[in-house]
The first five atom37 places (N, CA, C, CB, O) and aatype in JSON, in Angstrom:
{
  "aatype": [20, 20, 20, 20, 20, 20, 20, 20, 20, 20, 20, 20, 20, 20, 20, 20, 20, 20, 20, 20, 20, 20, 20, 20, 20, 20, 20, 20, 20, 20, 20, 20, 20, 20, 20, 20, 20, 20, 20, 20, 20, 20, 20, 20, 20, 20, 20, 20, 20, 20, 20, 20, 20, 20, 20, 20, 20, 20, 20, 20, 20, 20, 20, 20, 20, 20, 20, 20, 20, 20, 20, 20, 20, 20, 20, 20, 20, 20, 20, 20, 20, 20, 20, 20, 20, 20, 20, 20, 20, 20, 20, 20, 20, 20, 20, 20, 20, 20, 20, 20, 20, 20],
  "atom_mask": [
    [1, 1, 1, 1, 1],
    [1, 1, 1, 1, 1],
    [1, 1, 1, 1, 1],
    [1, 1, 1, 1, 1],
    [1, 1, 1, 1, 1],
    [1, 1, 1, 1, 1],
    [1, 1, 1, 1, 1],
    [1, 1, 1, 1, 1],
    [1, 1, 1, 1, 1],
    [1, 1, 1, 1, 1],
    [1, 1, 1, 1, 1],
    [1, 1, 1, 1, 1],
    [1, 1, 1, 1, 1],
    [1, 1, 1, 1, 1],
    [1, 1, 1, 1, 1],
    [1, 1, 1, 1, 1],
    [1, 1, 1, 1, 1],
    [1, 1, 1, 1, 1],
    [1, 1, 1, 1, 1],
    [1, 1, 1, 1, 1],
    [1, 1, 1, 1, 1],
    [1, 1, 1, 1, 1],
    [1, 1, 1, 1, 1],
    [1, 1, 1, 1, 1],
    [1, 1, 1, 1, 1],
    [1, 1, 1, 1, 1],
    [1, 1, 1, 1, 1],
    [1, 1, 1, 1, 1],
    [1, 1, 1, 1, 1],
    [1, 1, 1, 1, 1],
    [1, 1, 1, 1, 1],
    [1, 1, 1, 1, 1],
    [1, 1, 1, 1, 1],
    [1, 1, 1, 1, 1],
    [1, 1, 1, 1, 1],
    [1, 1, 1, 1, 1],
    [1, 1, 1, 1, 1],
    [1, 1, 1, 1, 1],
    [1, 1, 1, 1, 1],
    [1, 1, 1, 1, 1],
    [1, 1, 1, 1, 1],
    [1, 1, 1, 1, 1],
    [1, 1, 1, 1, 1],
    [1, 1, 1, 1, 1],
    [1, 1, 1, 1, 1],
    [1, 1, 1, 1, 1],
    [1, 1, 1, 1, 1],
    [1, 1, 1, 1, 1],
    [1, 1, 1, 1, 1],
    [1, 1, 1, 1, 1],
    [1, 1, 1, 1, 1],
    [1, 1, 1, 1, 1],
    [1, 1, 1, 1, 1],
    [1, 1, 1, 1, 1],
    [1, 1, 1, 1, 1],
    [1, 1, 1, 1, 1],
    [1, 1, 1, 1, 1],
    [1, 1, 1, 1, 1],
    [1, 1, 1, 1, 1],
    [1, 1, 1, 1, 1],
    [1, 1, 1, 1, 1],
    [1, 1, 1, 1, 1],
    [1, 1, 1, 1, 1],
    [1, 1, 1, 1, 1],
    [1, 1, 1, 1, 1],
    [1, 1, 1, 1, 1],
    [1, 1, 1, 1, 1],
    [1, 1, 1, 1, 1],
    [1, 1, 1, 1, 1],
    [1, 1, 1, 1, 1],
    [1, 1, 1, 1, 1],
    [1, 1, 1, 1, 1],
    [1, 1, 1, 1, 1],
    [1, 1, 1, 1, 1],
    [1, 1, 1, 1, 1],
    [1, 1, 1, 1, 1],
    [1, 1, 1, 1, 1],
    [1, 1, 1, 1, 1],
    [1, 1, 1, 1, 1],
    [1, 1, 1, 1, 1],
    [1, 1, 1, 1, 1],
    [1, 1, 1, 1, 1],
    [1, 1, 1, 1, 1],
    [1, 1, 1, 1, 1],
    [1, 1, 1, 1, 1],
    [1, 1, 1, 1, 1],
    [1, 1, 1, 1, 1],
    [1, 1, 1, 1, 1],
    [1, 1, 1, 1, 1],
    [1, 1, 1, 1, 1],
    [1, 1, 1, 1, 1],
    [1, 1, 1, 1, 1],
    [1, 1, 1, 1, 1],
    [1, 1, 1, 1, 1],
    [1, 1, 1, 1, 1],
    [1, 1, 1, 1, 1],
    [1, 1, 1, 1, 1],
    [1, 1, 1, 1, 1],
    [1, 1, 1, 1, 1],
    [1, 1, 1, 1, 1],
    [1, 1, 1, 1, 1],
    [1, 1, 1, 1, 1]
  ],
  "atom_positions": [
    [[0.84, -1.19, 0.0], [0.0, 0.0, 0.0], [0.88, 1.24, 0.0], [-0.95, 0.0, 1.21], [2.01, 1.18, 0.49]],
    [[0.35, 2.44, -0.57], [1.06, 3.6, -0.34], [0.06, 4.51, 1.15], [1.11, 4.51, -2.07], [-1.16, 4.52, 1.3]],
    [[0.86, 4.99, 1.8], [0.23, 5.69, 2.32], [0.61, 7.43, 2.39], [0.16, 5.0, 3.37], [1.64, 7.89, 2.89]],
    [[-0.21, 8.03, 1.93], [-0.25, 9.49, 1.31], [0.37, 10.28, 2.07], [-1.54, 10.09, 1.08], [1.27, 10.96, 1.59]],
    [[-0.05, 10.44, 3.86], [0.69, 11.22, 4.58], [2.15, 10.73, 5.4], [-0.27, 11.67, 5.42], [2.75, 11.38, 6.27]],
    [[2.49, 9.46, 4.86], [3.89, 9.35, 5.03], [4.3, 9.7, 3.77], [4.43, 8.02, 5.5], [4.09, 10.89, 3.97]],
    [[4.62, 9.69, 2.83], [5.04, 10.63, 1.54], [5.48, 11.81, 1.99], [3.91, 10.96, 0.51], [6.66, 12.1, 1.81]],
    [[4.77, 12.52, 2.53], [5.27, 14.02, 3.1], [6.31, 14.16, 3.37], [4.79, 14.54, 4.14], [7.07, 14.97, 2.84]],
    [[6.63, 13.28, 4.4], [8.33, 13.46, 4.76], [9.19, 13.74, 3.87], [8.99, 12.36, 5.25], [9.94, 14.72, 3.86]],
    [[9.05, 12.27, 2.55], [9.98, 12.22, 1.56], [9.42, 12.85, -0.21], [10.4, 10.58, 1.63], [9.45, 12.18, -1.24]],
    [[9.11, 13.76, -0.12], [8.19, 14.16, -1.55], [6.75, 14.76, -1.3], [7.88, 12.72, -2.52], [6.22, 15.11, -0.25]],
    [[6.34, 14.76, -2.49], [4.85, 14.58, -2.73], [4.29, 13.33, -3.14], [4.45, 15.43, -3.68], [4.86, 12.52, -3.87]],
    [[3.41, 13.24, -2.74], [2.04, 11.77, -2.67], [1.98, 11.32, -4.16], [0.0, 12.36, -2.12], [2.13, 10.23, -4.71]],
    [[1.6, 13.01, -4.76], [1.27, 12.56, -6.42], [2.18, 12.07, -7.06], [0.88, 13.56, -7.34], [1.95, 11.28, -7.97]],
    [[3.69, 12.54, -6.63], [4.92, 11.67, -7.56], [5.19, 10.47, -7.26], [6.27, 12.18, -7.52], [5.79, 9.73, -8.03]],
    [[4.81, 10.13, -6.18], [4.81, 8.75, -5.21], [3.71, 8.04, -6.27], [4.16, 8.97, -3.19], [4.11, 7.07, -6.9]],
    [[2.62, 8.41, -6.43], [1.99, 7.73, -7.04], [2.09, 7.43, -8.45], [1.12, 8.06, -6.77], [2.01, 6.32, -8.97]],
    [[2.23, 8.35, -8.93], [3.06, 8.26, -10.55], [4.12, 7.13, -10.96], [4.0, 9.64, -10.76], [4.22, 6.38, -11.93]],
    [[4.99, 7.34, -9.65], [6.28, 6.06, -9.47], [5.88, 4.87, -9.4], [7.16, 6.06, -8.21], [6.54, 4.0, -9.97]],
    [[4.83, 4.59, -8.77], [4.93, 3.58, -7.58], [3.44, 2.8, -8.26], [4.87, 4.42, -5.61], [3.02, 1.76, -7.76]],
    [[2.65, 3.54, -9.59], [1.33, 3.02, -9.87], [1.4, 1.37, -10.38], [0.65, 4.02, -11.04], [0.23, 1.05, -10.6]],
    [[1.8, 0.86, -10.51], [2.07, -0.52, -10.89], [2.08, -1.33, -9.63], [3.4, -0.68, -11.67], [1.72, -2.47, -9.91]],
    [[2.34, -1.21, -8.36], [2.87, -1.98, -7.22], [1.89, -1.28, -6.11], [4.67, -1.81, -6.95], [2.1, -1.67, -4.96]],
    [[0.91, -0.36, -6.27], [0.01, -0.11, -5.08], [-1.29, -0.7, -5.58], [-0.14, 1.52, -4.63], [-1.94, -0.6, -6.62]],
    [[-1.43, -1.58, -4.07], [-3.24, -2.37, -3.73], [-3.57, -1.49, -2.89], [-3.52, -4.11, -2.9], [-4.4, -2.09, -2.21]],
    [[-3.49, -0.48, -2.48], [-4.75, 0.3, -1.51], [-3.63, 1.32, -0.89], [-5.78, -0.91, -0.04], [-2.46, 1.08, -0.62]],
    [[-4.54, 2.84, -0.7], [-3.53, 3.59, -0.41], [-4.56, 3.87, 1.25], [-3.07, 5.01, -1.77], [-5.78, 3.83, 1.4]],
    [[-3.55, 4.12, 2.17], [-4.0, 4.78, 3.71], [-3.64, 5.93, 3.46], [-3.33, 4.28, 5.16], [-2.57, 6.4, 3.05]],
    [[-5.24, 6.63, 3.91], [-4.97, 8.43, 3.95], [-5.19, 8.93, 5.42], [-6.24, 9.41, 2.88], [-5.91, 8.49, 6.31]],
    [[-4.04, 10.3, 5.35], [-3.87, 10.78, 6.39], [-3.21, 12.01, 5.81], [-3.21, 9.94, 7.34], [-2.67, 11.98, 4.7]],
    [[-3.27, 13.22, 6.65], [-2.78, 14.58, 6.08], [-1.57, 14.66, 7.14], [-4.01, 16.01, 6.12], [-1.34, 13.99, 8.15]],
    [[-0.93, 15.65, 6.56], [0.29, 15.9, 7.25], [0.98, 17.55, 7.22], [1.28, 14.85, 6.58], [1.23, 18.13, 6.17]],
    [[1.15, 18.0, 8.27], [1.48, 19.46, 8.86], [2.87, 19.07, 8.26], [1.29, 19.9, 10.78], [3.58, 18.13, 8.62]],
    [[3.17, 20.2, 7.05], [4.65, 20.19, 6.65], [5.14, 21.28, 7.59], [4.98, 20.52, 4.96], [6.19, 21.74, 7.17]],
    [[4.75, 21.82, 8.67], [5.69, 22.44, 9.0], [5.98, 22.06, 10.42], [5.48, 23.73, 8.73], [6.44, 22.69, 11.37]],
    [[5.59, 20.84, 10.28], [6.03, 20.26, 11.74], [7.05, 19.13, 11.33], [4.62, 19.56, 12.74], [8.01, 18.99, 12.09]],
    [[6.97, 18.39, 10.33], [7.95, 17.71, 9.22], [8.52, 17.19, 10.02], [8.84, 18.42, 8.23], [9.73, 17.41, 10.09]],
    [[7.63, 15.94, 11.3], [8.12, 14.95, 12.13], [7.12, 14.06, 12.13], [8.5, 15.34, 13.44], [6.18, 14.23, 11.35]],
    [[7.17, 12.88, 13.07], [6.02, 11.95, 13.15], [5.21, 12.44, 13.52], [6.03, 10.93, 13.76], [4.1, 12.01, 13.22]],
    [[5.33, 13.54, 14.31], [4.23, 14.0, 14.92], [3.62, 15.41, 14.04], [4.67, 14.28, 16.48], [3.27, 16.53, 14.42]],
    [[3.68, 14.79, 12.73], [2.89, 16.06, 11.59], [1.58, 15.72, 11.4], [3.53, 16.19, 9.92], [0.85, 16.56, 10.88]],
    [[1.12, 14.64, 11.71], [-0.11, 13.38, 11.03], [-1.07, 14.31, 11.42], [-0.37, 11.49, 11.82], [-1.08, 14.67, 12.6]],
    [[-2.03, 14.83, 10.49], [-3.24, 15.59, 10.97], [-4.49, 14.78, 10.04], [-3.07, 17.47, 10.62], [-4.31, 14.18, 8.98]],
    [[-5.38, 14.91, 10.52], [-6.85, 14.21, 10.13], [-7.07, 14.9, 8.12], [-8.54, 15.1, 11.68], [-6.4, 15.72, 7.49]],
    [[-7.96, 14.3, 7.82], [-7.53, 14.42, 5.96], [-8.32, 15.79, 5.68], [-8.33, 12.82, 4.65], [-9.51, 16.08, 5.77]],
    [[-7.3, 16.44, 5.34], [-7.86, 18.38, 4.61], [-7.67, 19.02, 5.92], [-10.03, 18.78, 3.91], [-8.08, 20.13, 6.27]],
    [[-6.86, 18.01, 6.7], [-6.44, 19.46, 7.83], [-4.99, 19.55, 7.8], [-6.89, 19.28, 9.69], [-4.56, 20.3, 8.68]],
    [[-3.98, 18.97, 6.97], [-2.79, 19.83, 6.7], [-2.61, 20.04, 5.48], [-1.63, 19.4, 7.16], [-3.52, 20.56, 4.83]],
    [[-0.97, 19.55, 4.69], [-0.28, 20.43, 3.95], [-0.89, 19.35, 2.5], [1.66, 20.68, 4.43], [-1.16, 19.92, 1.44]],
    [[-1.05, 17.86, 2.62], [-1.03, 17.17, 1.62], [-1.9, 18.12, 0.18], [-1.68, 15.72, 2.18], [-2.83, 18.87, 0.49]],
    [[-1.56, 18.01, -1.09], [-2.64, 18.43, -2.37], [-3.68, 17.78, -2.45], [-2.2, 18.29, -3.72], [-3.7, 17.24, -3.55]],
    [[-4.77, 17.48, -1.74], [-5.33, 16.45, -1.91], [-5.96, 16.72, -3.57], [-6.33, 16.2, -0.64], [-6.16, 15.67, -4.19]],
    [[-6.18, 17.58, -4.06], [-6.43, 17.95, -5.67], [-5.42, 17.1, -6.01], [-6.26, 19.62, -6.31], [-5.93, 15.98, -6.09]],
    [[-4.39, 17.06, -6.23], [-3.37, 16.55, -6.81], [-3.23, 15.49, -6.77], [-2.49, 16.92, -6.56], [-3.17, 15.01, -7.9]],
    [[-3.11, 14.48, -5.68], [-3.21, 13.43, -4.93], [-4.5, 12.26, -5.64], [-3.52, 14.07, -3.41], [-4.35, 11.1, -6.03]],
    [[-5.59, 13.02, -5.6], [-7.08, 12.58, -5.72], [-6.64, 12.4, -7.81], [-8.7, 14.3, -4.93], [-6.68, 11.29, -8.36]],
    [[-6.25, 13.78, -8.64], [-6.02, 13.28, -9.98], [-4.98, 12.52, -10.18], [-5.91, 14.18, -10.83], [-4.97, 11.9, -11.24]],
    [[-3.9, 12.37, -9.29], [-2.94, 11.2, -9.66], [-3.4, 9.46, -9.0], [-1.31, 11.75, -8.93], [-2.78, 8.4, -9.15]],
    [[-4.72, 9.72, -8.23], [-5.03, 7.91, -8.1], [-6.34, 8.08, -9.63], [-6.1, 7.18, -5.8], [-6.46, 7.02, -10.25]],
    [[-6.85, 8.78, -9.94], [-7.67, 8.97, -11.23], [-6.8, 8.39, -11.81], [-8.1, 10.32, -11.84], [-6.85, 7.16, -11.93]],
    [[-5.85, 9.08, -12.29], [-5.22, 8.93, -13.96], [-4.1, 7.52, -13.99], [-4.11, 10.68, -14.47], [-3.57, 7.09, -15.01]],
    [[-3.87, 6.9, -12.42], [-3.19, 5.47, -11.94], [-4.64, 4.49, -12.77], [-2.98, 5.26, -9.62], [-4.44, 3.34, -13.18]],
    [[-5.92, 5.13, -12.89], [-6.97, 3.95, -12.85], [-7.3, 2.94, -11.49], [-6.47, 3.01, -13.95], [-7.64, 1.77, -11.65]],
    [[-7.15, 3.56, -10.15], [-7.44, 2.85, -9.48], [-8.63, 2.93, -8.86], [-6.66, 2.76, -8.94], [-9.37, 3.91, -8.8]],
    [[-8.78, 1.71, -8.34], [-10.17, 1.51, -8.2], [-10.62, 1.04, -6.84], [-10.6, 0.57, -9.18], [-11.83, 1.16, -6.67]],
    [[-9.97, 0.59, -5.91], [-10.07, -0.17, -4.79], [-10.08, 1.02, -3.37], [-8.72, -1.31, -4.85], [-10.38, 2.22, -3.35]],
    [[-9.71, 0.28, -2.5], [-10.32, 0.85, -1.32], [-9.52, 2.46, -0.8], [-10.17, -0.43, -0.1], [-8.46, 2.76, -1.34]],
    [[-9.89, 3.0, -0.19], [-8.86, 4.01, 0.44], [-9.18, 3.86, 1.82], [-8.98, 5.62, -0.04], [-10.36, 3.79, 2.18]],
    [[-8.16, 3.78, 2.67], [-8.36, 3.46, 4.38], [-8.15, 4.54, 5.08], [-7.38, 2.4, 5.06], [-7.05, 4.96, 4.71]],
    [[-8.58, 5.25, 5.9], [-8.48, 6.36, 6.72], [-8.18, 6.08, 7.6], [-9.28, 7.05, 6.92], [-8.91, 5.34, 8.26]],
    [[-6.68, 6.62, 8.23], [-6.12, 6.53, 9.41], [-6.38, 8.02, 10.23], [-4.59, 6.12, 9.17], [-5.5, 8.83, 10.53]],
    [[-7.27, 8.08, 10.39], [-7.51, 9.29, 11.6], [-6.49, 9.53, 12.91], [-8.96, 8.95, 12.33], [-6.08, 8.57, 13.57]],
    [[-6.19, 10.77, 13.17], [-5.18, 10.82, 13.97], [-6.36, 11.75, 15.05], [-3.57, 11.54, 13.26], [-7.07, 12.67, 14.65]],
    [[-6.34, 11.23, 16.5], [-7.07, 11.29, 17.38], [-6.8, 12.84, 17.96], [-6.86, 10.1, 18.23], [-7.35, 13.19, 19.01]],
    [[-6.44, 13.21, 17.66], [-6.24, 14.71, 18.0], [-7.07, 15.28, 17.04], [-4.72, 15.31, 17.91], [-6.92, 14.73, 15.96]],
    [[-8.01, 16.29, 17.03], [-8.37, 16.95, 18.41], [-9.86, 16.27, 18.97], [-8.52, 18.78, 18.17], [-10.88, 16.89, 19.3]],
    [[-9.68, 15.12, 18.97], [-11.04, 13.99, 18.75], [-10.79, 13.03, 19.82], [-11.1, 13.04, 17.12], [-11.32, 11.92, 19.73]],
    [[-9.95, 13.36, 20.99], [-9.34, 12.02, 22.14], [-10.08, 11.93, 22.69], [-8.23, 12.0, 23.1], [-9.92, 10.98, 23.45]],
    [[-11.6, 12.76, 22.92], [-12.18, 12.4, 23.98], [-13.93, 12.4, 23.17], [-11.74, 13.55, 25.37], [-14.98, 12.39, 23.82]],
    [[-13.81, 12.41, 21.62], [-15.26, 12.69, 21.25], [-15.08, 11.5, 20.14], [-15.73, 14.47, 20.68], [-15.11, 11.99, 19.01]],
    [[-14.93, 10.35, 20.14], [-14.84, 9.51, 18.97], [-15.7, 9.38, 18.01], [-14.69, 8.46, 19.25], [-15.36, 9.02, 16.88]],
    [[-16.83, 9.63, 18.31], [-17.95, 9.69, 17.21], [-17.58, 10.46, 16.68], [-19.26, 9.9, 17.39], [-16.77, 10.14, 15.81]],
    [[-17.78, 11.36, 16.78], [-17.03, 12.93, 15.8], [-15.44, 12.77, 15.14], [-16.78, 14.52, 17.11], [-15.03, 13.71, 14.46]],
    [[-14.66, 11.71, 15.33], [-13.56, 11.48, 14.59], [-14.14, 10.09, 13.34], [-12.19, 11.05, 15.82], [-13.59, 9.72, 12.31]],
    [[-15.06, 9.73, 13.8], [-15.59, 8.75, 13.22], [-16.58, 9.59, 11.87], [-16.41, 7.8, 14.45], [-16.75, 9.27, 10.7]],
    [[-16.99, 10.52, 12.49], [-18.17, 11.43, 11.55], [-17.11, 11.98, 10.54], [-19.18, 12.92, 12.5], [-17.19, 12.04, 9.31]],
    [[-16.37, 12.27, 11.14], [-15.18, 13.52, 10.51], [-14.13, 12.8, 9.19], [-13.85, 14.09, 12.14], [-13.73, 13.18, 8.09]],
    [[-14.02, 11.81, 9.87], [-13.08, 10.77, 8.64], [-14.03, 10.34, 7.62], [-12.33, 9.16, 9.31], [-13.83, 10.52, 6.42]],
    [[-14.88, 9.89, 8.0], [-15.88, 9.13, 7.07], [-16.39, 10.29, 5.73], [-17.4, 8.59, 8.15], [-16.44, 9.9, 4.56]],
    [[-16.64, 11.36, 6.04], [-17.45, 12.53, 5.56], [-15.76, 12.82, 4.71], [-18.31, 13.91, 7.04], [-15.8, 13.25, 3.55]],
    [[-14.59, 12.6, 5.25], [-13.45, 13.35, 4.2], [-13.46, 12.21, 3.45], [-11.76, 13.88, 4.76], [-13.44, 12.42, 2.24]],
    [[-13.5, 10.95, 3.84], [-13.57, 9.72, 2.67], [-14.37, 9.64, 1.52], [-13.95, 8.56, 3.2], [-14.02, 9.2, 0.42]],
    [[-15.74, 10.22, 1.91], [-16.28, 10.46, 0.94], [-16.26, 11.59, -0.03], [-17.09, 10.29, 1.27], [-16.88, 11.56, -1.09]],
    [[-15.44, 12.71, 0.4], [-15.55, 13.54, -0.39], [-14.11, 13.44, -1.25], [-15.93, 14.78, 0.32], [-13.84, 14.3, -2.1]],
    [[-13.19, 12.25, -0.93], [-11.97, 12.26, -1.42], [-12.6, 11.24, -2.72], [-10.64, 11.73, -0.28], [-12.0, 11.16, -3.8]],
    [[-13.95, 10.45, -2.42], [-13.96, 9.06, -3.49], [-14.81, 9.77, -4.58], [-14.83, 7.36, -2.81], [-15.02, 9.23, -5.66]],
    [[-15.43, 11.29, -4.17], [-16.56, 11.72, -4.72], [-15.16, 12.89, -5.92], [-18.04, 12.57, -3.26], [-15.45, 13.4, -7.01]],
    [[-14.02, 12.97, -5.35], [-12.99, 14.0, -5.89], [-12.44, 12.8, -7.15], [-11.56, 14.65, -4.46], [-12.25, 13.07, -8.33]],
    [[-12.28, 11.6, -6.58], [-11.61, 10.54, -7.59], [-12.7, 9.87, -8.72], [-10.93, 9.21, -6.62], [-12.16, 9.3, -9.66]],
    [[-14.24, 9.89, -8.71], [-14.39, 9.12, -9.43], [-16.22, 9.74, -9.7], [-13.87, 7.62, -8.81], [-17.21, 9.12, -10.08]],
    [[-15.95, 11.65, -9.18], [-16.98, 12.31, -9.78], [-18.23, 11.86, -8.65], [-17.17, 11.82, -11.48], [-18.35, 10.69, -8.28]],
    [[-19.02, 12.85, -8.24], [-20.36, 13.06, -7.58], [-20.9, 11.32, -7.5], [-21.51, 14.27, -8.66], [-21.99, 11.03, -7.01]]
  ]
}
């Protein structure tokens, strides 16, 4: 699998994916604070630095078709899980609705 907000560290997601489209079964999404540019950058999806425009037309134009997994990062959600549950789900869909149209 690729996963989008480890890319950050080393590149962008979309060149990762460009490279790498032959050898990815399922990508894990997660956003990432480039200006914290440590493990501890991982922010919930469309709350940091990732393109997700960019990101979303480079799994389009890969032709992929399969799952995307959301790794939610529990901050600022440690004590309201439904609402990290509401919150991921609602960016999943608007990332599958960005890849493959309304």
């Amino acid at each position: 699998y690729l996963d989008v907000g480890n890319t950050m560290l080393c590149g962008f997601p979309e060149d990762w994916i460009e490279y790498l489209a032959e050898y990815i079964c399922q990508f894990h999404v997660k956003d990432h604070d480039k200006n914290t540019n440590t493990l501890y950058g991982w922010r919930n999806i469309f709350q940091g630095h990732v393109r997700w425009d960019k990101v979303t037309a480079a799994i389009k134009a890969i032709g992929y078709q399969g799952f995307l997994v959301g790794e939610p990062a529990l901050s600022p959600y440690l004590y309201q899980q439904e609402e990290l549950v509401k919150t991921t789900s609602s960016a999943l869909e608007r990332l599958r609705e960005m890849i493959h149209g309304g």
